[in-house]
Phi, psi and omega in degrees: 000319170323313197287328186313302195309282199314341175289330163303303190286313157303022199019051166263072188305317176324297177313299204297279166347320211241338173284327181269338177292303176306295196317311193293340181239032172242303207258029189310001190236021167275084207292334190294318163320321170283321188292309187321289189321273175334327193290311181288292179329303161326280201299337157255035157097352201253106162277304191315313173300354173265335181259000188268327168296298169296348172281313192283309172323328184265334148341292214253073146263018161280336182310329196309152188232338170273355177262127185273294179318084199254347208265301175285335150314343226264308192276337187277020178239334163311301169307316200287292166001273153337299167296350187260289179342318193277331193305317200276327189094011211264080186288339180288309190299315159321306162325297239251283172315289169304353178273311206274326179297320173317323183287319148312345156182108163266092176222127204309329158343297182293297166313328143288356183249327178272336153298349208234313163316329166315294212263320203284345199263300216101023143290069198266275156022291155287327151315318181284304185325285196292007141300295163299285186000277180317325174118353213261102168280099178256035150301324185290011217250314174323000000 
């Protein structure tokens, strides 16, 4: 597992993939693992395999054993879920995803993190749009 991370971190996303991928069908109930695995996936272009990998992570985060905060595992693979959508240009499904974390914890946190998925994409524009919707100033957040 060791060799994977570094492989991560050293952004050899290709390799790292094909390395979290062997984990993920040896280590299947570890969700830190599925998120890595989505993670590498993102970063080489393949989102279905990124969001079905965040997906499971966000399944199995009870599972987590590095994480004490499992609850935030749980929601930041949710959110990225969301972020693979912007990535893609896909804004209703992106919308959509964040209306189902909102719904599971509507908190400034939470609200800050999609805002911030948003704006770190260059999606300044659609941040504010899906805000306002919602009712949500997020000057006040400051």
């Amino acid at each position: 597992m060791t060799k994977a991370y570094e492989t991560l971190i050293s952004e050899n996303y290709t390799q790292a993939t094909k390395q979290f991928a062997r984990l993920s069908s040896k280590y299947s109930v570890y969700p830190e693992i599925w998120y890595q695995y989505g993670s590498c996936c993102m970063e080489t272009g393949d989102y279905d395999t990124a969001i079905a990998s965040f997906n499971k992570a966000a399944e199995l985060y009870e599972n987590s054993v590095m994480y004490d905060d499992k609850l935030g595992l749980r929601n930041d693979a949710l959110v990225t879920i969301g972020e693979v959508h912007l990535l893609r240009h896909d804004f209703d499904s992106a919308k959509d995803q964040f209306e189902k974390c909102l719904s599971l914890k509507n908190d400034r946190d939470l609200i800050i993190a999609i805002a911030a998925t948003y704006i770190r994409l260059g999606f300044t524009a659609e941040c504010e749009a899906y805000f306002a919707e919602k009712g949500i100033d997020l000057a006040e957040l400051r």
